[in-house]
C-alpha positions, 0 to 999 in steps of 0.5 A, a space after each residue: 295799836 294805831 297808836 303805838 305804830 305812829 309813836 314807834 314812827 315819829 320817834 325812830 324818823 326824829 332820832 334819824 333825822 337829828 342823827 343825820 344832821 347832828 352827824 352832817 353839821 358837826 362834820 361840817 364845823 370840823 373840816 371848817 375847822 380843818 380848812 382854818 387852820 390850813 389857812 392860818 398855817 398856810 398864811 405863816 408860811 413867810 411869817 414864821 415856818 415853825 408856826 406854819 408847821 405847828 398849826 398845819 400839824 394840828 390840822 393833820 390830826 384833825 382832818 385824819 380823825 375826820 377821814 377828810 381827805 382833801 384836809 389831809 393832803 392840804 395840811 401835809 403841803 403846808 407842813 412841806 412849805 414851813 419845812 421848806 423855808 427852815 432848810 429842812 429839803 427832807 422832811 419838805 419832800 416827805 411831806 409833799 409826797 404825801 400831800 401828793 398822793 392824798 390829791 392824786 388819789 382825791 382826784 384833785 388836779 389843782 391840789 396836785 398842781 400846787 404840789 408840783 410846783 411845792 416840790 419843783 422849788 424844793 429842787 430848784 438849787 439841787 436838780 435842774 432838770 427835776 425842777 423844771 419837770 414838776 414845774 412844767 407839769 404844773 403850768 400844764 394843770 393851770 392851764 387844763 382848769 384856766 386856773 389864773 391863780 396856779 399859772 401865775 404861780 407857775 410863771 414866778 416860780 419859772 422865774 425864778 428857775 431861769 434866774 439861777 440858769 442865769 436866763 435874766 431876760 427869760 425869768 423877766 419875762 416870767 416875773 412879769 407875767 406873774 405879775 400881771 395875773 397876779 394884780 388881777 388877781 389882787 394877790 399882794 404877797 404874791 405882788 411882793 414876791 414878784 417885785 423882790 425877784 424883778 429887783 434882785 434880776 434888774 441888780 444882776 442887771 446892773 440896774 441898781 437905781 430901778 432895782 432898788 425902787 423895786 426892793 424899797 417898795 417891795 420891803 415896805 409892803 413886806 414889813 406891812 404884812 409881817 413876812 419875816 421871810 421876804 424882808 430877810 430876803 429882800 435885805 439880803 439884796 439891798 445889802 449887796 446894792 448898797 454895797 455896790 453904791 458904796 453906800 455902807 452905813 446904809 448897807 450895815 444898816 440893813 444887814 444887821 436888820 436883815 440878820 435879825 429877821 433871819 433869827 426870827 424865822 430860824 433860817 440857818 442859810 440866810 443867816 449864813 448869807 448875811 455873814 458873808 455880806 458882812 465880810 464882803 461890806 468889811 472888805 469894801 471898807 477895807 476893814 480887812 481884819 474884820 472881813 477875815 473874822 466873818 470869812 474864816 466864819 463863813 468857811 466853817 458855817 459853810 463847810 457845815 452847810 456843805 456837808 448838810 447840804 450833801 446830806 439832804 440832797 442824798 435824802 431827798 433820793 432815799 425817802 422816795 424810797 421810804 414814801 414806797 413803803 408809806 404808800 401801801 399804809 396810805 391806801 390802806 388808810 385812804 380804803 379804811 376811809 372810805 370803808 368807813 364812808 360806806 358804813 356812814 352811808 350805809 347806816 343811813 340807807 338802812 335807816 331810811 328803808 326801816 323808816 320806810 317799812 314801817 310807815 308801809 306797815 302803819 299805812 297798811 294797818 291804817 287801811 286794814 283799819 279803815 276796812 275793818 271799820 267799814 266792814 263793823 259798819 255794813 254788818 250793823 246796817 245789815 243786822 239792822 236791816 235784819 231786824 227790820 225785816 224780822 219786824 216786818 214779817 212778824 207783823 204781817 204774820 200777825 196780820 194774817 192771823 188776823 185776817 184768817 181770824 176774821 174770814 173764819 168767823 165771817 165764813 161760820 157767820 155766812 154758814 150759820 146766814 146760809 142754814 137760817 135763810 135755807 131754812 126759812 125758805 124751806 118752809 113757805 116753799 114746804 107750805 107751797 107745795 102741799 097747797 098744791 098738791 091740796 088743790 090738785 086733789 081739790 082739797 081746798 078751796 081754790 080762791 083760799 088756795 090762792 090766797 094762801 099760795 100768794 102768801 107763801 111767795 111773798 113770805 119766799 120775797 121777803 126771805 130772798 130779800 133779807 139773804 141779799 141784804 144779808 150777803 151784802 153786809 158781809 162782802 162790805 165787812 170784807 
């Protein structure tokens, strides 16, 4: 039974613990897995937005199958920021709401602030005073956690907000200290977002050749990291300076360059933009009928854009009201998730209690063993103490029989002594007496008499003698 009890226990603890760890390592691997592949997505935001959407996509599947949360709400931002480069302000808004609940409710502060300041850049060209909000919140949360990393983000995005309220000093002084947190940070693309905005103010500013040592040297590192988006943008601006400069085969150059990075990445907008570069380059050569072409496109591109434009400002409005119904699911979902937590969790502590009984009811039958086997002892050792003493008693039963054995044979041995010696004696002092009696009465002769009488008392002697003698060898057999 010992036997059985301590098999049940080692094979029940190593099921647990392989089960435990093959549970913890597997979920470990796959929100590994999860925070890849937000990464990756993540990292495509400015290299291709659709690929961005795709692999964040992927990460969403994965991390709600896991139930992780924080890998849930990361991958809803990042599928918000590929949404966001395509002109896609609706499905940007969605996803960022989401996003915003899943940290908000995983108590995430620097996941919110990221957020914030995601959904601060999706209204910084519609909603002013919205845009400034979110990003303020978020500059706030940086520095709550002294977060480097989300202030500078914080303050190119400020930048970024003051340069369209036509503040250019103010975003310079914003871009500036972004940037200078960000090469603390070693944060390059970031260090290129910062050098492309300070070229586009020093542009505004009519600084053109300072400008475009920012805007070269910020395209060059752009096209070393493949961000499709920046050089697109930073084309944009280039054009326009060369344009300014009189520079045109330099600014068709990078025009038909920036257009194509446009296509790349599927930003409609930027590509409307470079078509009415194209017209302002035509106009400056004075290639009127070639300027008219790209304008009347432009006008019927723009009414388009117009008209989307209005259209998504609208959605971004309706879908918080959509995001209210969608709420209640996500706390459904976020309670389903933690039910399942608990059920984890649970099992675990179930398992852990039944593997502690049964090592309680092995450790007790151990002891019962153990007692038993002391108890199996002390009553052979009495038994056999028993034994010994039944022994022992028998042979003292047998030595007293002996002995009464002994003593009554010594005792008839000393009677029978006793009645011969009594009658030995009897007879000389018989003897004694009628010669007195024959000398009283003058019977005898008395010198006979005497004689006879010394006789009968050395005969007496001799007797008393042999019974001591006698007496004495009895008392030595005793």
């Amino acid at each position: 039974m010992k036997k059985i009890y301590s098999a049940l226990f080692f094979i029940l603890f190593a099921f647990t613990v392989h089960a435990a760890d093959g549970v913890k390592d597997l979920m470990a691997q796959d929100t590994n897995d999860v925070k890849s592949l937000n990464k990756q997505a993540y990292d495509a935001r400015l290299t291709n937005p659709e690929q961005t959407i795709n692999t964040g996509s992927r990460s969403l599947q994965l991390a709600i199958k896991l139930h992780y949360t924080p890998g849930i709400a990361e991958a809803y931002r990042v599928m918000g920021l590929g949404q966001f480069y395509l002109n896609l302000p609706e499905d940007a808004i969605n996803s960022y709401i989401k996003s915003l609940d899943f940290y908000t409710r995983d108590n995430n502060l620097r996941g919110v602030a990221k957020v914030y300041n995601n959904i601060g850049s999706l209204y910084r060209d519609n909603d002013y005073d919205r845009s400034l909000e979110f990003f303020q919140k978020a500059l706030d949360i940086g520095n709550k956690l002294s977060d480097k990393s989300l202030i500078a983000t914080s303050y190119l995005n400020l930048g970024n907000f003051y340069f369209r309220k036509k503040s250019v000093n103010q975003a310079l002084k914003y871009y500036n200290d972004s940037e200078s947190l960000f090469t603390i940070l070693k944060d390059s693309v970031n260090l290129i977002q910062c050098q492309q905005n300070k070229g586009v103010v020093y542009y505004n500013l009519h600084q053109l050749d300072l400008a475009t040592s920012l805007l070269t040297n910020a395209i060059v590192k752009a096209k070393d990291k493949d961000l499709n988006e920046s050089v697109a943008s930073i084309d944009l601006t280039l054009a326009l300076l060369y344009i300014a400069k009189g520079e045109f085969d330099q600014a068709e150059k990078v025009v038909s360059e920036g257009s194509a990075y446009a296509l790349i990445i599927k930003d409609d907008k930027m590509q409307r933009d470079f078509i009415y570069t194209h017209y302002q380059l035509e106009f400056k050569r004075k290639n009127y009928e070639r300027a008219i072409f790209y304008l009347s496109d432009v006008y019927r591109q723009d009414s388009v854009a117009k008209k989307a434009n209005l259209l998504s400002q609208l959605n971004l409005f309706e879908v918080r009201n959509k995001q209210e119904e969608e709420q209640k699911e996500n706390e459904l979902n976020i309670k389903r998730i933690q039910y399942e937590n608990i059920r984890f969790w649970g099992a675990v502590i179930v398992a852990c209690l039944l593997m502690v009984t049964i090592g309680l009811l092995i450790n007790n039958v151990k002891r019962k063993t153990k007692t038993n086997a002391q108890l199996t002892d002390l009553n052979s050792e009495v038994l056999r103490q028993k034994d010994n003493l039944d022994r022992v008693n028998h042979h003292l039963e047998e030595i007293i029989d002996e002995r009464t054995k002994d003593l009554q044979l010594k005792n008839k041995k000393l009677s029978e002594y006793s009645s011969y010696l009594s009658h030995q004696i009897r007879g000389p002092i018989a003897t004694l007496k009628g010669l007195m009696n024959l000398e009283k009465e003058g019977l005898v002769d008395k010198k006979e008499c005497i004689n006879m009488m010394d006789k009968c008392v050395s005969e007496i002697d001799e007797k008393i003698i042999e019974m001591s003698d006698m007496m004495h060898d009895s008392k030595s057999a005793l």
